[in-house]
CHARMM-style PDB file with segment names, atoms N, HN, CA, C and O in Angstrom:
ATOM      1  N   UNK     1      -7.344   1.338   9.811  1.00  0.00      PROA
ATOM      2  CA  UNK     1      -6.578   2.565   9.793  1.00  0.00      PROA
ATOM      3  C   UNK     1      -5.744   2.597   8.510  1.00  0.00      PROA
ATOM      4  O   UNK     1      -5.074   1.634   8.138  1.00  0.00      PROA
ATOM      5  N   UNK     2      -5.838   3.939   7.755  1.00  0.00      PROA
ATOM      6  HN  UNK     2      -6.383   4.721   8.057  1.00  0.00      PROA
ATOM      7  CA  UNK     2      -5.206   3.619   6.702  1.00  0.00      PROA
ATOM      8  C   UNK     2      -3.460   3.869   6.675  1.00  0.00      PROA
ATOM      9  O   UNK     2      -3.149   3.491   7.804  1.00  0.00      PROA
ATOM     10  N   UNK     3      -2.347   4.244   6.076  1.00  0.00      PROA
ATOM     11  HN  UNK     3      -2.600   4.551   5.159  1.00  0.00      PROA
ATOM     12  CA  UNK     3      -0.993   4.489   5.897  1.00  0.00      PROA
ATOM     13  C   UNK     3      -0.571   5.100   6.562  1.00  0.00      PROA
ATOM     14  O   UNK     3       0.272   4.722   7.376  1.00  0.00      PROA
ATOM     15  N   UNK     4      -1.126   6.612   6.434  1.00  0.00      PROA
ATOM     16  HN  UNK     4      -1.810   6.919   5.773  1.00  0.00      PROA
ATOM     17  CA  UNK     4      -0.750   7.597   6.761  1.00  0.00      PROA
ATOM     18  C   UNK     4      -1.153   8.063   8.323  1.00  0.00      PROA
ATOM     19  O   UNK     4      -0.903   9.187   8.759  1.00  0.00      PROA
ATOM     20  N   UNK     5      -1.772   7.079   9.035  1.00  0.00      PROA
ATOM     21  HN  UNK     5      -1.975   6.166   8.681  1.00  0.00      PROA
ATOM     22  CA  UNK     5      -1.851   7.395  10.316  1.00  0.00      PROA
ATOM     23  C   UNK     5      -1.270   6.144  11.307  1.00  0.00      PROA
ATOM     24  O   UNK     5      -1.686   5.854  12.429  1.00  0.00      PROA
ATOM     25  N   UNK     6      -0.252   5.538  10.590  1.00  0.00      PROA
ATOM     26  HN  UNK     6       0.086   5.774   9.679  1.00  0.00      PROA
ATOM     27  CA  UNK     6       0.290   3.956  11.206  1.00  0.00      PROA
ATOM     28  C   UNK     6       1.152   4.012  10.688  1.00  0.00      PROA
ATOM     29  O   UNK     6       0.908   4.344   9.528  1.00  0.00      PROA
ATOM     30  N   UNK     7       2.863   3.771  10.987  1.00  0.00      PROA
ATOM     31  HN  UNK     7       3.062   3.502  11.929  1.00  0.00      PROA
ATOM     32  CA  UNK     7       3.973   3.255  11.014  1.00  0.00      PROA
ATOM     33  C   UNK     7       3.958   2.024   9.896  1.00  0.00      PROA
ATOM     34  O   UNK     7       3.772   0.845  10.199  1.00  0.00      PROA
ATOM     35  N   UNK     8       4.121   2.368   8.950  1.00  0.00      PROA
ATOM     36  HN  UNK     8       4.272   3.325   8.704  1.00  0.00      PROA
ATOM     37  CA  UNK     8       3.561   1.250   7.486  1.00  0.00      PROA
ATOM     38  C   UNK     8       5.229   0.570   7.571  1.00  0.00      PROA
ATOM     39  O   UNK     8       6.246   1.261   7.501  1.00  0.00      PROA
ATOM     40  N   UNK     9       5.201  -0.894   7.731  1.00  0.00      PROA
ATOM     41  HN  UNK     9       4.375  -1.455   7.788  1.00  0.00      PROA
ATOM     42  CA  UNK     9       6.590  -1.640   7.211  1.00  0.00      PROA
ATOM     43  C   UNK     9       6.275  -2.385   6.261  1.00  0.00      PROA
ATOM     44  O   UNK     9       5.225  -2.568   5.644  1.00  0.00      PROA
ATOM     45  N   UNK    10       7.893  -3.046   6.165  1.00  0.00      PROA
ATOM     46  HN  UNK    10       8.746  -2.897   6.665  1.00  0.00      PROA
ATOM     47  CA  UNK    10       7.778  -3.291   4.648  1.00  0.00      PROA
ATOM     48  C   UNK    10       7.153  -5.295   5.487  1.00  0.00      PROA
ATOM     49  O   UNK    10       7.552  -5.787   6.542  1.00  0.00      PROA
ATOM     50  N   UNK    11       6.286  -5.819   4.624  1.00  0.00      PROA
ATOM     51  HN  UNK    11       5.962  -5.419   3.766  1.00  0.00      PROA
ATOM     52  CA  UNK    11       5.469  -6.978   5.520  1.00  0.00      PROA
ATOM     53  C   UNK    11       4.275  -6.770   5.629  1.00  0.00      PROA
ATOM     54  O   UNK    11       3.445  -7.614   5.292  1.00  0.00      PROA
ATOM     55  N   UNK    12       4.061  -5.982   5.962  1.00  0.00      PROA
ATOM     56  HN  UNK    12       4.735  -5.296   6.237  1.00  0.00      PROA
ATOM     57  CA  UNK    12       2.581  -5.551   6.594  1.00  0.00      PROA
ATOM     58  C   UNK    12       1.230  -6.077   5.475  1.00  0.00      PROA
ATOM     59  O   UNK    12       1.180  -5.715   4.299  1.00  0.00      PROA
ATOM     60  N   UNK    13       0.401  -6.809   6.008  1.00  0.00      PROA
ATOM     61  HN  UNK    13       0.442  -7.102   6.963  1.00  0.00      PROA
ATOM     62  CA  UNK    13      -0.499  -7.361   5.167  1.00  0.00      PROA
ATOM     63  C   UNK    13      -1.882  -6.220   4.697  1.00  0.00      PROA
ATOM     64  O   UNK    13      -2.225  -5.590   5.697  1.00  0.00      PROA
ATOM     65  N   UNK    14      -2.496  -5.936   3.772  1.00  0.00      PROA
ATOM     66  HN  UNK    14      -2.217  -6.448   2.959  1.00  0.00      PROA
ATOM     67  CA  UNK    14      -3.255  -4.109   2.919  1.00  0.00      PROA
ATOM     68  C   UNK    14      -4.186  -4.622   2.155  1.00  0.00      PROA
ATOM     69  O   UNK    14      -4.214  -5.687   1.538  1.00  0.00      PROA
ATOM     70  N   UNK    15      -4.813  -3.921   2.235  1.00  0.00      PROA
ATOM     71  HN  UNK    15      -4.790  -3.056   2.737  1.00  0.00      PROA
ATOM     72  CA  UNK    15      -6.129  -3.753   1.173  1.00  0.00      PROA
ATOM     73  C   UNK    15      -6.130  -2.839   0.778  1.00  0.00      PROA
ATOM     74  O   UNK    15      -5.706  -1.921   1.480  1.00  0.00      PROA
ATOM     75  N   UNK    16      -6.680  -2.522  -0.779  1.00  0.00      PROA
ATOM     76  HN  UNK    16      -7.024  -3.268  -1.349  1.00  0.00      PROA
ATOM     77  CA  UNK    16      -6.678  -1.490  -0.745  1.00  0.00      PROA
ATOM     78  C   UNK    16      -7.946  -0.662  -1.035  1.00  0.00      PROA
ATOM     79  O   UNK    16      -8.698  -1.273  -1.794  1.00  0.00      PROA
ATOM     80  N   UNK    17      -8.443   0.639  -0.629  1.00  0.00      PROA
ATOM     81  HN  UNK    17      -7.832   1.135  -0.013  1.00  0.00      PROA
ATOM     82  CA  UNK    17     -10.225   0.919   0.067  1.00  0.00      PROA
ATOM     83  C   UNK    17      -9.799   2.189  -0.932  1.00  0.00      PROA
ATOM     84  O   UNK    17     -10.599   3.116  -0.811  1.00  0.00      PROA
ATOM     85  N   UNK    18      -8.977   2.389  -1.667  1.00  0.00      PROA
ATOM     86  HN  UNK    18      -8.327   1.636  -1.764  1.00  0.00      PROA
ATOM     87  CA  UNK    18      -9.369   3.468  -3.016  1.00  0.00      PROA
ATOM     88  C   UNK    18      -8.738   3.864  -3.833  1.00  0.00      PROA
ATOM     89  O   UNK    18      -7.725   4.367  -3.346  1.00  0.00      PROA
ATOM     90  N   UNK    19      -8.761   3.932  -4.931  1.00  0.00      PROA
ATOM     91  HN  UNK    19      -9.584   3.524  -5.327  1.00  0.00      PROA
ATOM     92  CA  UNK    19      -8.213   4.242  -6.148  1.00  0.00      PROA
ATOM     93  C   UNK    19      -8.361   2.995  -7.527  1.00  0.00      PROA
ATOM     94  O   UNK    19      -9.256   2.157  -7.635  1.00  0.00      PROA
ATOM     95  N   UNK    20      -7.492   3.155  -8.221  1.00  0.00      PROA
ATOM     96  HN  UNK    20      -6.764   3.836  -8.133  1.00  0.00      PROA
ATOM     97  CA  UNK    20      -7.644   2.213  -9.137  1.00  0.00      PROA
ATOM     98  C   UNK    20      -7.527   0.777  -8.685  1.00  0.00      PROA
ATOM     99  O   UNK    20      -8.435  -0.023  -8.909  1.00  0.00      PROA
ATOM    100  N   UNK    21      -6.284   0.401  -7.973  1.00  0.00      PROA
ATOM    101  HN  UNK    21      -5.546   1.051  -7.791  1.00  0.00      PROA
ATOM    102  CA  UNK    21      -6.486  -0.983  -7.221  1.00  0.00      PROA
ATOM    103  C   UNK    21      -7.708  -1.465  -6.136  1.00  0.00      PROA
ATOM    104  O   UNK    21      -7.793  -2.575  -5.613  1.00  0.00      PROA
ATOM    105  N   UNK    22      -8.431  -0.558  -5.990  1.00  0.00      PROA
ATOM    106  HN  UNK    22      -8.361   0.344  -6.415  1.00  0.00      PROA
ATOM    107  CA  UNK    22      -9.883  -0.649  -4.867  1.00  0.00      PROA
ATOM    108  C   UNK    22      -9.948  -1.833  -4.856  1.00  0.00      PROA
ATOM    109  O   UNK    22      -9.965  -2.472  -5.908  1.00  0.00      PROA
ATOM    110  N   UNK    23     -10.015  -2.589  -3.278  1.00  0.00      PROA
ATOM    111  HN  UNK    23     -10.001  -2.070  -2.423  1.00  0.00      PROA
ATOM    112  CA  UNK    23     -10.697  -4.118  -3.677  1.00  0.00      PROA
ATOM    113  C   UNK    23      -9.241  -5.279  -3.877  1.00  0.00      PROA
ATOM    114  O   UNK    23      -9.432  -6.448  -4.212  1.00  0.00      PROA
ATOM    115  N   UNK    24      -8.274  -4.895  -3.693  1.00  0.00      PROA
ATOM    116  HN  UNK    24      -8.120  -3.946  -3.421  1.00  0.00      PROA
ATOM    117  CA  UNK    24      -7.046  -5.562  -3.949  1.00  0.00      PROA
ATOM    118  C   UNK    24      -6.013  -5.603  -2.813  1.00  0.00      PROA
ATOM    119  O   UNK    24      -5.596  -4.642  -2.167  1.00  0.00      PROA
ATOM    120  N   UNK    25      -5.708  -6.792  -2.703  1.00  0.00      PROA
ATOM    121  HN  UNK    25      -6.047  -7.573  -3.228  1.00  0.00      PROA
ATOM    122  CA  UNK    25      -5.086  -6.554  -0.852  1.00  0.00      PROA
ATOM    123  C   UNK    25      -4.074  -7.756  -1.484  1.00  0.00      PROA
ATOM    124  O   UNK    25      -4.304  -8.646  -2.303  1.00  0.00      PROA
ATOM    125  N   UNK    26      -2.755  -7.357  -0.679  1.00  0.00      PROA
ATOM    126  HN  UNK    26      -2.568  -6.634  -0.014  1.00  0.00      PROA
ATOM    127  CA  UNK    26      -1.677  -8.072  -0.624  1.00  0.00      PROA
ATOM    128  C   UNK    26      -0.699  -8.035   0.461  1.00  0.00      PROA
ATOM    129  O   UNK    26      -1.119  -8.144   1.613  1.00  0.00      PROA
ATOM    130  N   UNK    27       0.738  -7.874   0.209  1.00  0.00      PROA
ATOM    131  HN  UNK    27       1.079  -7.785  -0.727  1.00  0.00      PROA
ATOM    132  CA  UNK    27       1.690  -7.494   1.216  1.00  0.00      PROA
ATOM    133  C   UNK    27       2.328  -6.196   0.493  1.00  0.00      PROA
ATOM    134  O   UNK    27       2.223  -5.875  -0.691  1.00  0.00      PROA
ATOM    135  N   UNK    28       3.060  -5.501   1.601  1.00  0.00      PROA
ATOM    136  HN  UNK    28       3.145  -5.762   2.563  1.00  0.00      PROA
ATOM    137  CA  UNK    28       3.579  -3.828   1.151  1.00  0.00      PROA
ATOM    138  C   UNK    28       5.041  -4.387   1.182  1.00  0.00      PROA
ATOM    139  O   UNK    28       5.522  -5.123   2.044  1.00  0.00      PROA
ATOM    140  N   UNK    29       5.552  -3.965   0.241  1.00  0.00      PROA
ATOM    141  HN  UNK    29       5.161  -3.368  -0.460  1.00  0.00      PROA
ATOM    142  CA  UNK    29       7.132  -3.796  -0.854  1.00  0.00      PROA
ATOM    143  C   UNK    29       6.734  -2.204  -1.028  1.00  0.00      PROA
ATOM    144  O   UNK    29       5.753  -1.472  -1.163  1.00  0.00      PROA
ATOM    145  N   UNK    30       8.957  -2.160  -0.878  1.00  0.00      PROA
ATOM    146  HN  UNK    30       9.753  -2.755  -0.768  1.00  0.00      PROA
ATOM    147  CA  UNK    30       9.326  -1.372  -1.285  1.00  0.00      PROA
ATOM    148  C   UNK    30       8.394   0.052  -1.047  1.00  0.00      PROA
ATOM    149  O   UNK    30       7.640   0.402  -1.955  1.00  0.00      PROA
ATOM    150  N   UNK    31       8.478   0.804   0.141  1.00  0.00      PROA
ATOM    151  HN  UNK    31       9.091   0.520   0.879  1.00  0.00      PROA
ATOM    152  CA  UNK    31       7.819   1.708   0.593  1.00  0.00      PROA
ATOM    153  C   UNK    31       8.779   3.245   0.497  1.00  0.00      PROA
ATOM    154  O   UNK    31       9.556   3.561   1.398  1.00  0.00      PROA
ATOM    155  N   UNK    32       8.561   4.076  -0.721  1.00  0.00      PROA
ATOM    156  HN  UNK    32       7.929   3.819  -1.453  1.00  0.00      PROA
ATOM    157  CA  UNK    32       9.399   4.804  -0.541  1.00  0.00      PROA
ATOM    158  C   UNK    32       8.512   6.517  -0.181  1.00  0.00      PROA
ATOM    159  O   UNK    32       7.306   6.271  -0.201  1.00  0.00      PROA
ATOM    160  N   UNK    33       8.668   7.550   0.020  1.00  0.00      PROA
ATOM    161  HN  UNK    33       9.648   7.750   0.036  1.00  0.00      PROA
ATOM    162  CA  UNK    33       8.590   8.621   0.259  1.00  0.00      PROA
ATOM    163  C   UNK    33       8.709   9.777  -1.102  1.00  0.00      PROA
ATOM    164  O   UNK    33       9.850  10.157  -1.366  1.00  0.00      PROA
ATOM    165  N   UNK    34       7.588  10.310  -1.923  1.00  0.00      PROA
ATOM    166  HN  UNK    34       6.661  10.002  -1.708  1.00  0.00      PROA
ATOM    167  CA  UNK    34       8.051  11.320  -3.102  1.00  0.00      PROA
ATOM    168  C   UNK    34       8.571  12.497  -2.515  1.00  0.00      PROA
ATOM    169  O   UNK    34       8.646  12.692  -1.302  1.00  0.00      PROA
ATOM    170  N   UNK    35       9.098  13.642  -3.826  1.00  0.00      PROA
ATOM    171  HN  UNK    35       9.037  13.484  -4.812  1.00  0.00      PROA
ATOM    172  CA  UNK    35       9.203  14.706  -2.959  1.00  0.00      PROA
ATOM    173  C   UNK    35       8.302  15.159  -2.634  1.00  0.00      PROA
ATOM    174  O   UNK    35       8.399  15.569  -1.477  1.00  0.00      PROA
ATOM    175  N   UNK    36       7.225  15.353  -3.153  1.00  0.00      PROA
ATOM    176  HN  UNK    36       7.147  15.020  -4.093  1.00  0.00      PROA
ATOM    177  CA  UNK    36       6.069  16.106  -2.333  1.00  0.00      PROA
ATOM    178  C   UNK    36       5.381  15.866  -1.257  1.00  0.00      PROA
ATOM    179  O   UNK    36       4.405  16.391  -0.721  1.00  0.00      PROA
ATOM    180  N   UNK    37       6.365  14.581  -0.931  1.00  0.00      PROA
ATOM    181  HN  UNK    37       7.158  14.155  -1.367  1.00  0.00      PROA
ATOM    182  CA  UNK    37       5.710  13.987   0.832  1.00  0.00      PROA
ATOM    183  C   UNK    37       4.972  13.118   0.511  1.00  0.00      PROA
ATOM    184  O   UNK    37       4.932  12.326   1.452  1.00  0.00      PROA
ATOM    185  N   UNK    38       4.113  12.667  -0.588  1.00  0.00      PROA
ATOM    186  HN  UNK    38       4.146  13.310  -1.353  1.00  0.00      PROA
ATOM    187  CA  UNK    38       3.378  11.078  -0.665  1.00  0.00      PROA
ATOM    188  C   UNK    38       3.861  10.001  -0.395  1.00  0.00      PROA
ATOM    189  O   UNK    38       4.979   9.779  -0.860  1.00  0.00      PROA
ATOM    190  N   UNK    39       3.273   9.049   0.362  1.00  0.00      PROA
ATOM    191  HN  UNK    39       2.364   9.229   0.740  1.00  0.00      PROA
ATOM    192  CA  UNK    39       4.291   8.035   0.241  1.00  0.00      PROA
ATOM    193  C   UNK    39       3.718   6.938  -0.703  1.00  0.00      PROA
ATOM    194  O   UNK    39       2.497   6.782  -0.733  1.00  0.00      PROA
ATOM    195  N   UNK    40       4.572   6.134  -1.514  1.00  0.00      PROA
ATOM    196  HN  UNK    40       5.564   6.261  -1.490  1.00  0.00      PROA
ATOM    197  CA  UNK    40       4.155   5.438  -2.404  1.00  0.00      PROA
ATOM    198  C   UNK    40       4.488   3.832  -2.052  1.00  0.00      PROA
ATOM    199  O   UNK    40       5.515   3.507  -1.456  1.00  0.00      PROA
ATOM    200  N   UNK    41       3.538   2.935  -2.475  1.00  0.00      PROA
ATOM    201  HN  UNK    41       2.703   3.199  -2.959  1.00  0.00      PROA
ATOM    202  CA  UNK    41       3.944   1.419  -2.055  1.00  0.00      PROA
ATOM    203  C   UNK    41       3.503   0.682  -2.969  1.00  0.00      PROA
ATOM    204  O   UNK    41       2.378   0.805  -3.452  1.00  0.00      PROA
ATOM    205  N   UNK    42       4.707  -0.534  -3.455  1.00  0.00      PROA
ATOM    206  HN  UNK    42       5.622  -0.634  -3.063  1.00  0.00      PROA
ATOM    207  CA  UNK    42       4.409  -1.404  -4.100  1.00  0.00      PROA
ATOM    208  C   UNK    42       3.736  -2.809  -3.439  1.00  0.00      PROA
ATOM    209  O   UNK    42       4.635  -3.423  -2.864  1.00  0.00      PROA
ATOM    210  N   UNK    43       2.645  -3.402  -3.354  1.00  0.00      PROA
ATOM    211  HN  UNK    43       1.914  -2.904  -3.821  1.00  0.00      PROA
ATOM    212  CA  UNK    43       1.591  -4.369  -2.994  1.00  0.00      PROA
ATOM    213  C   UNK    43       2.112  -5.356  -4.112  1.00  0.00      PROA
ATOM    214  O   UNK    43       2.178  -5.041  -5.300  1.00  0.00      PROA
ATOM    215  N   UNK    44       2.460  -6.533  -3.622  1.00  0.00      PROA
ATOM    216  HN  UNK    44       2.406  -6.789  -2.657  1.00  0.00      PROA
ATOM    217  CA  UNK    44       2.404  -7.795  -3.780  1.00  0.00      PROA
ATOM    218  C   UNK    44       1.126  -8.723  -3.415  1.00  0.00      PROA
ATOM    219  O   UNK    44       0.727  -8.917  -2.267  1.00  0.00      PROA
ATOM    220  N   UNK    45       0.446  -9.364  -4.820  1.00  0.00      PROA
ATOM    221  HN  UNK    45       0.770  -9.207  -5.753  1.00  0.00      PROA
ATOM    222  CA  UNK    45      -0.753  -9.821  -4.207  1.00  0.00      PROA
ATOM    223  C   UNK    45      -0.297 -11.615  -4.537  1.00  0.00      PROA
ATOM    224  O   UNK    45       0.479 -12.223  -5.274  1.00  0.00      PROA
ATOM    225  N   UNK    46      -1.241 -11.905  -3.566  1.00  0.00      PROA
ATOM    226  HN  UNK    46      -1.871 -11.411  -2.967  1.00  0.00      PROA
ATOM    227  CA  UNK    46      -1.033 -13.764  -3.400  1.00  0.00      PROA
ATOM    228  C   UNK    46      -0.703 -14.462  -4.372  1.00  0.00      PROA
ATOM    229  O   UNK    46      -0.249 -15.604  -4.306  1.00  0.00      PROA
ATOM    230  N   UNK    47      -0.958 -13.667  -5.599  1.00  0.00      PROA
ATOM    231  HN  UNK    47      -1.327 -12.738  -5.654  1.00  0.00      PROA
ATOM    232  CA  UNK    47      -0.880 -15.210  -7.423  1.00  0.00      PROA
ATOM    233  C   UNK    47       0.667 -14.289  -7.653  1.00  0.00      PROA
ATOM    234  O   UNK    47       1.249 -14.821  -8.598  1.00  0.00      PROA
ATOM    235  N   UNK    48       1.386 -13.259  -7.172  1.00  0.00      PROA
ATOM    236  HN  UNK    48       0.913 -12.826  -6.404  1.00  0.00      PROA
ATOM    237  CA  UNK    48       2.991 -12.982  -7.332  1.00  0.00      PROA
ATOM    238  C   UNK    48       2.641 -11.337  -8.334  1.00  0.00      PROA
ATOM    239  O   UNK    48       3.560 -10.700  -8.849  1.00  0.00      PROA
ATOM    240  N   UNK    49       1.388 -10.978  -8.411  1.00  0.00      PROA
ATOM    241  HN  UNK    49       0.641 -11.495  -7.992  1.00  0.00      PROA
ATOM    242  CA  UNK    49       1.292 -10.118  -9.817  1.00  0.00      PROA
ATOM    243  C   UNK    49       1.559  -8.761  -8.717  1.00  0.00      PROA
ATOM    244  O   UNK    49       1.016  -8.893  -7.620  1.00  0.00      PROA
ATOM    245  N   UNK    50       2.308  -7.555  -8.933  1.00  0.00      PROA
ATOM    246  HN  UNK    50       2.749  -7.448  -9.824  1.00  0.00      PROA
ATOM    247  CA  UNK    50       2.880  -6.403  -8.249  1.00  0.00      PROA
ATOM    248  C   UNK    50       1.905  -4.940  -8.875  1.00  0.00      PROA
ATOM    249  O   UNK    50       1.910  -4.747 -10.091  1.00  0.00      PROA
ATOM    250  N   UNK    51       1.458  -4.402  -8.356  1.00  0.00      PROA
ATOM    251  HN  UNK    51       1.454  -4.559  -7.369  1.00  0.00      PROA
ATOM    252  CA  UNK    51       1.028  -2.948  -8.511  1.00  0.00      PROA
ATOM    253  C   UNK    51       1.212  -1.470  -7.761  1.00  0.00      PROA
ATOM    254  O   UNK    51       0.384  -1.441  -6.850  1.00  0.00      PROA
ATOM    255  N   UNK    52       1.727  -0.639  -7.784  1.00  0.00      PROA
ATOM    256  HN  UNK    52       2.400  -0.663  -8.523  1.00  0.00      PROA
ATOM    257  CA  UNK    52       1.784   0.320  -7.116  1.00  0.00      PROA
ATOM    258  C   UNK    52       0.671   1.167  -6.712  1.00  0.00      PROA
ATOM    259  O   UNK    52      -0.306   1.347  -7.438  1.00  0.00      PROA
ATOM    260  N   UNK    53       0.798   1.646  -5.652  1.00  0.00      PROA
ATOM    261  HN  UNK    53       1.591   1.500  -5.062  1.00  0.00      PROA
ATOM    262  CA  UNK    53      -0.554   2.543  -4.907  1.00  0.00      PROA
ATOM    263  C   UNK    53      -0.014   3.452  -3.885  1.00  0.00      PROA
ATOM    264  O   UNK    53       1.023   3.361  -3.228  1.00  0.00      PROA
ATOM    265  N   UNK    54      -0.932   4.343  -3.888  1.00  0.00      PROA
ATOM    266  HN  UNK    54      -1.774   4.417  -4.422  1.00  0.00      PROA
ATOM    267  CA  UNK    54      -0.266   5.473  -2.667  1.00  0.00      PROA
ATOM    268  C   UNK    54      -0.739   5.084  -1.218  1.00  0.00      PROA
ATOM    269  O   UNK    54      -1.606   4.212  -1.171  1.00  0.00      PROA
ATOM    270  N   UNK    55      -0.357   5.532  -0.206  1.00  0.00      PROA
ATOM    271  HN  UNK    55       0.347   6.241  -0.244  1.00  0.00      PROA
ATOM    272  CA  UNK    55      -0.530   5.200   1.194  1.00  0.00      PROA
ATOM    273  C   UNK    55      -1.689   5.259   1.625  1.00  0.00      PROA
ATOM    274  O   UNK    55      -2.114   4.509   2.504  1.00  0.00      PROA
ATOM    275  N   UNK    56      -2.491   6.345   0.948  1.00  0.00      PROA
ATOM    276  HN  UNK    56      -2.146   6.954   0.234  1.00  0.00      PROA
ATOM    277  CA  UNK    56      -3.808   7.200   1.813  1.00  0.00      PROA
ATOM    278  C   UNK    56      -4.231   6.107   0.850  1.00  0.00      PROA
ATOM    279  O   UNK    56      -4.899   5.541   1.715  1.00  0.00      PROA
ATOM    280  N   UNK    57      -4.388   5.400  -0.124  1.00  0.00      PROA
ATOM    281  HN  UNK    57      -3.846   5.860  -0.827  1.00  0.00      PROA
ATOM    282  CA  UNK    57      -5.271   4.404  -0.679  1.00  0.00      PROA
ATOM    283  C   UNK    57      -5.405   2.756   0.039  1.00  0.00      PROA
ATOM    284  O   UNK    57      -6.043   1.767  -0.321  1.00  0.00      PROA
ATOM    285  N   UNK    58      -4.538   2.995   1.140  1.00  0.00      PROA
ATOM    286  HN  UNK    58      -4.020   3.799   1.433  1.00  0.00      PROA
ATOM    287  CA  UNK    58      -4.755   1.366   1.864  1.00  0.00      PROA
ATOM    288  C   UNK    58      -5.334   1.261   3.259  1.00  0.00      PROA
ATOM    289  O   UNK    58      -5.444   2.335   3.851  1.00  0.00      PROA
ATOM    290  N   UNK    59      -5.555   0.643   3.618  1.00  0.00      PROA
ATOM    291  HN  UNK    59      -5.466  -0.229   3.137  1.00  0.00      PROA
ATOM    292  CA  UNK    59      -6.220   0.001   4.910  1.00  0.00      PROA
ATOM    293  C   UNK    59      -4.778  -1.133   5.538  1.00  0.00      PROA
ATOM    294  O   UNK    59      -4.243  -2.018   4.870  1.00  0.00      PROA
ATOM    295  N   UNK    60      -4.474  -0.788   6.804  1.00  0.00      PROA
ATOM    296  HN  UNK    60      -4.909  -0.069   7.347  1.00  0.00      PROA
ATOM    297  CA  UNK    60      -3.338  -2.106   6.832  1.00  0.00      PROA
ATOM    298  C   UNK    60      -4.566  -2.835   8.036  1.00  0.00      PROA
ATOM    299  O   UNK    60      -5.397  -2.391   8.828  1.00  0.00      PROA
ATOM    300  N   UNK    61      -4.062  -4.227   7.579  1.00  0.00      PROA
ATOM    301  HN  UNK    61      -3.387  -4.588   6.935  1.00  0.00      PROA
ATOM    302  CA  UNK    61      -5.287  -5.171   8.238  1.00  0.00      PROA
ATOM    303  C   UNK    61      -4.037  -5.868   9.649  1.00  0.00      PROA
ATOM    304  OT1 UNK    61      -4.441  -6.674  10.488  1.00  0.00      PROA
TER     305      UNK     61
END
């Protein structure tokens, strides 16, 4: 199930199933809300390296 249909916290272990990070799974940081209603999350992956991605781009496992 991806973000936007699950109660996303900050912990929660992700993959991510589209966009530029495709294929990249970590833990979700720092989960904030734009104005236009996207929600945006920073992914922490296992070697410490950080990337941002939008909600509808993850899978929470």
């Amino acid at each position: 199930m991806d973000a936007t249909g699950k109660n996303l916290t900050d912990g929660d272990f992700c993959k991510v199933i589209a966009g530029t990070h495709k294929g990249k799974s970590g833990v979700v940081r720092d989960i904030n809300t734009s104005k236009t209603g996207q929600i945006t999350i920073t992914v922490v992956q296992q070697n410490g390296e950080r990337f941002k991605t939008l909600g509808k781009n993850i899978e929470i496992n």
